[in-house]
N, C-alpha and C positions, 0 to 999 in steps of 0.2 A: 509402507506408511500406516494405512490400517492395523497390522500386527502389531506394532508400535504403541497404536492407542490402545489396545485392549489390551496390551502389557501393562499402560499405566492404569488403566480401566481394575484390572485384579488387582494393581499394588495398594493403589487406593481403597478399595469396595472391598471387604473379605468373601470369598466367594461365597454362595448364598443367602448375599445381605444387599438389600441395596441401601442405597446413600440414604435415602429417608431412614430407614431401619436403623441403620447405624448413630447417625445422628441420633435419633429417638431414643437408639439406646446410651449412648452418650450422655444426653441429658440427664434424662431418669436414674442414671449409678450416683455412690456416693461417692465417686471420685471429682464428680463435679461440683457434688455439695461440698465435699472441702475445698475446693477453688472457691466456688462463692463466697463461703464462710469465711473464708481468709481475706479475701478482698472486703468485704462488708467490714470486717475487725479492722482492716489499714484504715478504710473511709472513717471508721468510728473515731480510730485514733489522731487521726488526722484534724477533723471536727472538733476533738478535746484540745491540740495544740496549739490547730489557728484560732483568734477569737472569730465568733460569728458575727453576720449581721448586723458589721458597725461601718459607718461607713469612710470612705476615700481616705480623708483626710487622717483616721484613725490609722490605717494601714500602712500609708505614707511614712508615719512615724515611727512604726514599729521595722517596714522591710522598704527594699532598693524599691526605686521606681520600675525595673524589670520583674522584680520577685515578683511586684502585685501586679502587675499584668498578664503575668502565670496564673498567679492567684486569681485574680477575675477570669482569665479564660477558662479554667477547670471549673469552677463555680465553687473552690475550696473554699471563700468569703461563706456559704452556704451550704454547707457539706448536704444535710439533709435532706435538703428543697434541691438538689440538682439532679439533672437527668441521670444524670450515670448511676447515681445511687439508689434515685428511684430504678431503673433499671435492673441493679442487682438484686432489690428486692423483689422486682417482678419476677426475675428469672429463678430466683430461690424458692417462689411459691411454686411457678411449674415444676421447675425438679422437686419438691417433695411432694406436692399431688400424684406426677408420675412414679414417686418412687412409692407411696403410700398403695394405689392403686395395683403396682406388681405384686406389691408384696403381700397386700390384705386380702385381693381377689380370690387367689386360689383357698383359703383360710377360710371365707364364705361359702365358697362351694364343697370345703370337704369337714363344713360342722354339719351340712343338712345332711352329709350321709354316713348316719350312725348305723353300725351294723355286728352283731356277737361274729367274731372272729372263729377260722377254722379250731375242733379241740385241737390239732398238732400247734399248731399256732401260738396257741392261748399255753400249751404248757413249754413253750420256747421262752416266755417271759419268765421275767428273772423273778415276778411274784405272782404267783398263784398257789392252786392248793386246792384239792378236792375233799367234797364233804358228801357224805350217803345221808344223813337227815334231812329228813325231807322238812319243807321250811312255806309255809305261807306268803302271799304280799304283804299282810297286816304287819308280819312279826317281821319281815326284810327291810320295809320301811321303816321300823323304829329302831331296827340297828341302823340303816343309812343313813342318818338323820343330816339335812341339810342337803341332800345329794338327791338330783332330780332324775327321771326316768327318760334316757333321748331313746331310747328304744326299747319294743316290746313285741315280741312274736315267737312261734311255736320252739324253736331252739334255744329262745334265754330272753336277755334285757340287758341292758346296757345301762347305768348311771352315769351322772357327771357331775363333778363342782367346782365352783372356782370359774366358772363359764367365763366370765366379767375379764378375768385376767390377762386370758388369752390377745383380750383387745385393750390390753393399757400401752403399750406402744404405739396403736394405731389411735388412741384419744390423747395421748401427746403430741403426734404428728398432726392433730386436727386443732390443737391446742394453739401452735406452732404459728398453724394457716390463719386461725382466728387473729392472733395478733398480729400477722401481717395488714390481714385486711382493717382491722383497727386503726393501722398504721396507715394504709393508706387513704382511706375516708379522711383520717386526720390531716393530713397533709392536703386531701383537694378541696373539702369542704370546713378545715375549723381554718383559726388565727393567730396570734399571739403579738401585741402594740403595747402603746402604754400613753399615758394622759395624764400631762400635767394642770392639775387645779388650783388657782387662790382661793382665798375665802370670796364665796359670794360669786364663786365663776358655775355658770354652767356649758357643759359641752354633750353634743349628740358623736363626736367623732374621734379617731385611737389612731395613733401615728405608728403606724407597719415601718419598721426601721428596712437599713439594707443597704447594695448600693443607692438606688433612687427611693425614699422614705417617700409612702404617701398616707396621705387622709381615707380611712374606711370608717364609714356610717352603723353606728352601732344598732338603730330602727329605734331608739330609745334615748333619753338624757340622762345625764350626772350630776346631779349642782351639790358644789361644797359648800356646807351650812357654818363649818367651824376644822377648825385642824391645832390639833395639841401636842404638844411635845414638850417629855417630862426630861431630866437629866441628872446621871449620878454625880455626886462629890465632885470626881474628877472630870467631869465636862462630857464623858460618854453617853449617848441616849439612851433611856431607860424605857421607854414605851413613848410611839407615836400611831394617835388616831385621828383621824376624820371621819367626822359626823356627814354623810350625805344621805342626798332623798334621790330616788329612783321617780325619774319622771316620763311621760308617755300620754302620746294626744294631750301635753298641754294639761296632764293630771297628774298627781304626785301619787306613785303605786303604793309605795313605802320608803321608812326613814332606815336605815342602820350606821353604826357604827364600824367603820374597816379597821381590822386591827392587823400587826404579822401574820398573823394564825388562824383570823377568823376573816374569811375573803366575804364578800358577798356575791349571789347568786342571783341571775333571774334571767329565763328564758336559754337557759344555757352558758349562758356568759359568766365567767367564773372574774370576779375584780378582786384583786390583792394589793395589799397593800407592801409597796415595794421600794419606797423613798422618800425623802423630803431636800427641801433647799432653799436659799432665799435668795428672792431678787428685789431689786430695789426699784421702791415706784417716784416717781416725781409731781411735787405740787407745783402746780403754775398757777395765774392768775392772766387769763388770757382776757382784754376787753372787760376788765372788771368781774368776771366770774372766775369762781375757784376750780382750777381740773387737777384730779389728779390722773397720771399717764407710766403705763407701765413701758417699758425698752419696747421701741417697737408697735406701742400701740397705738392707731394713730385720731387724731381729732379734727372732727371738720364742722362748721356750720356754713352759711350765707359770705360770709366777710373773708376767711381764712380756712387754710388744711394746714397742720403739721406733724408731725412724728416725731420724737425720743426713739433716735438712733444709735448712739454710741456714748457710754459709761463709763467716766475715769477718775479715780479717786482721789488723783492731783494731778494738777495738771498744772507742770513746770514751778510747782511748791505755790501755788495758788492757791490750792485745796478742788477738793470735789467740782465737778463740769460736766456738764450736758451736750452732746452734739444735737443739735434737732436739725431735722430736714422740713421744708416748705415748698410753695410754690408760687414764683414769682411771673408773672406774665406766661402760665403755662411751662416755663423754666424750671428744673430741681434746682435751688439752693439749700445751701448749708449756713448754720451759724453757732457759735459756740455760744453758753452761756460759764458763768463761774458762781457759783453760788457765794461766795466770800468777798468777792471783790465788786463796789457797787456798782462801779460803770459796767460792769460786764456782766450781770446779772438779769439785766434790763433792756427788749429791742423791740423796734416798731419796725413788726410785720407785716406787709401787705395792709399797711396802714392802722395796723392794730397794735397796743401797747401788751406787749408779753414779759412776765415777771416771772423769774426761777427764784422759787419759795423755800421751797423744803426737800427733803431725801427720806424716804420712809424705808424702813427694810422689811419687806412683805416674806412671810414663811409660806413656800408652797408644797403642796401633797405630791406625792409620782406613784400613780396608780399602774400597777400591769394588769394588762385586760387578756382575756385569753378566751377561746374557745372552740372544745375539741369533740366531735358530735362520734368519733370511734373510739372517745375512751371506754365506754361501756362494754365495746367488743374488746376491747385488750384486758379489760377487769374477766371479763367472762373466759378469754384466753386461758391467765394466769391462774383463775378457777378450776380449770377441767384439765390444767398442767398438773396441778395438786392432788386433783383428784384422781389423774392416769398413773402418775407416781405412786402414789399409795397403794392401788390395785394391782400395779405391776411390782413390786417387791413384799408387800406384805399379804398376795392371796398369791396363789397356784392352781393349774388346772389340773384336775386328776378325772378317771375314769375307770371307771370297774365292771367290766364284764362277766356274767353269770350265763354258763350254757347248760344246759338239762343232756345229759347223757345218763348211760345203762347205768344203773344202781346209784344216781344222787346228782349232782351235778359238779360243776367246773368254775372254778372264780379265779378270775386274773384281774390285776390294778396296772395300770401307767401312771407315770407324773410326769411332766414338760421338764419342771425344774421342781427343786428345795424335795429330793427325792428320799431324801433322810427321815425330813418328818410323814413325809406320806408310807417310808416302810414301818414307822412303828404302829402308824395307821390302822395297816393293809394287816400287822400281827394280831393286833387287838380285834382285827373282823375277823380273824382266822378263829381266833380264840371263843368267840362269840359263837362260830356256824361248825365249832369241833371239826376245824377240818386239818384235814392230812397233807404234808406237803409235796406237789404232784412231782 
């Protein structure tokens, strides 16, 4: 039985590895990075086909009652915000930290040991070339120009250039890490809601859509001062603003205009302007005072409560009607008005005489609120991507060793890569120190 298990014990483990090891090394290859990568692109595409973060009733219409409770159990409704795909980006960051680490370690420990190579050595390379003129620092450095000195002692010196190069791979891969982490600050600490304004409304709060939509507190207010909208020939919108003021502790910071293009800003919070639409408010005359009441919104004094629940534009060729909601002896009731027909325009509520007046069609703003405290890290990401790129294809590293032997010395060059242009280089220095090729 023991024989057994240490059969499956090597079939598993490769011998001199253990399971930690193995995994470790598992992780850390790019063959897991293309697994990752490939799952991350499905989740993406996936997130592009379902819509996001609308809710139930949106879903409903689009897929089967089974499909969307697929869909809600994967958290596909959310491709982004769900565990699995945080997940894959977490596990994306370790495999290229460990894969960065193997690969850049040994790189660091053998730039610190510059050293002039055996002469059998130095004329084994494919460029070198011996010169008997004897040659100062002064006049070595003005032919090296650009190329810095990593070593210097009794047998020669060592240059190099292009140092920077060597590590444009590894500042992409750091690039990489930065916008994860951008990415994920973004996700536990920013937002993105939206808020709808009439003229004259102000709000402190931004409705986070999803399945369960809730209220989040901005620390700050909104109030719409005015909302305009302009339209071409054919009925399309040509430009829609709101004029609002930024308010705080109950004091107005500043006024702006929101336009498509020009969001406003403050304290991190980016507002865009993102919609418009209209709903209809109603005039009453409740008890001899004039109210006007938007769907839903509701009014109360001493005498009477009621609400403008439900909005129909005819009703049963009547024309225009109001449902309102009230309360009768602690009771919800319902009662219809009709604005056209006089008997049914008009009803004593809770002992109060209520009169449906008028229909106004109110235009309201739809602001999207957003904010994201690791875009700066993903700016700075995409920065040092740009700038790895550039240093890894348009520099190179080269290196040129000088050894002092009997009657002159020894010069041999290397190049990593782009070895063409470093041999016309290496002839132009040959040309320069008159030397012979060894």
């Amino acid at each position: 039985m023991n024989a057994i298990k240490n059969k499956a014990a090597e079939q598993v483990t490769p011998p001199g590895k253990s399971l930690f090891q193995s995994l470790q090394g598992f992780i850390a290859s790019i063959k897991f990075s293309i697994i990752l990568l490939t799952c991350i692109a499905l989740g993406s595409i996936i997130g592009t086909i379902i819509k996001q973060g609308v809710g139930p009733d949106e879903y409903l219409s689009l897929y089967s009652e089974h499909t969307y409770q697929i869909i809600n159990l994967l958290g596909l409704n959310d491709v982004y915000h769900s565990p699995w795909f945080i997940a894959l980006l977490f596990l994306f960051a370790i495999n290229l930290t460990l894969c960065t680490v193997r690969r850049f370690m040994p790189a660091f420990k053998g730039s610190k040991k510059a050293s002039v190579p055996e002469e059998s050595a130095m004329m084994d390379m494919s460029m070198s070339f011996r010169a008997s003129t004897s040659i100062d620092d002064a006049h070595l450095f003005s032919i090296l120009k650009g190329y810095r000195i990593s070593y210097s002692g009794v047998e020669g010196k060592v240059f190099q250039k292009g140092v920077l190069s060597k590590y444009g791979v590894l500042l992409i891969h750091t690039s990489i890490m930065l916008i994860l982490i951008g990415g994920f600050v973004g996700l536990v600490a920013g937002f993105k809601g939206f808020m709808v304004l009439h003229k004259g409304d102000t709000k402190n709060t931004i409705t986070i859509g999803g399945e369960k939509p809730y209220e989040k507190p901005l620390g700050f207010s909104i109030k719409c001062k005015e909302f305009q909208v302009s339209f071409y020939p054919n009925g399309a919108p040509k430009d829609y603003v709101s004029t609002v003021e930024v308010i705080e502790n109950g004091k107005i910071i500043f006024e702006k205009q929101i336009r498509v293009n020009e969001p406003l800003s403050y304290k991190g919070v980016h507002i865009y302007q993102a919609s418009y639409g209209s709903a209809p408010s109603f005039t009453f005359t409740i008890g001899g005072e004039r109210v006007s009441l938007r769907e839903k919104e509701a009014y109360r004094n001493d005498n009477i409560s009621l609400m403008p629940i439900r909005f129909e534009q005819d009703i049963h060729n009547f024309g225009p009607g109001i449902m309102v909601a009230y309360l009768e002896q602690g009771e919800p009731r319902t009662v219809w008005f009709v604005k056209n027909i006089e008997r049914f325009n008009e009803k004593i509520i809770q002992g109060v005489p209520v009169r449906f007046v008028d229909i106004q069609e109110n235009i309201y703003t739809g602001l999207s609120v957003s904010r994201d405290p690791g875009i700066w890290i993903v700016w700075a990401g995409f920065a040092f991507i740009l700038f790895g790129l550039y240093i890894n294809f348009f520099q190179y590293y080269r290196r040129i060793y000088i050894r002092n032997i009997a009657g002159g010395y020894l010069v041999a060059g290397i190049a990593i890569k782009n070895k063409e242009a470093f041999k016309k280089e290496f002839e132009m220095l040959r040309e320069k120190l008159n030397g012979i090729p060894s």
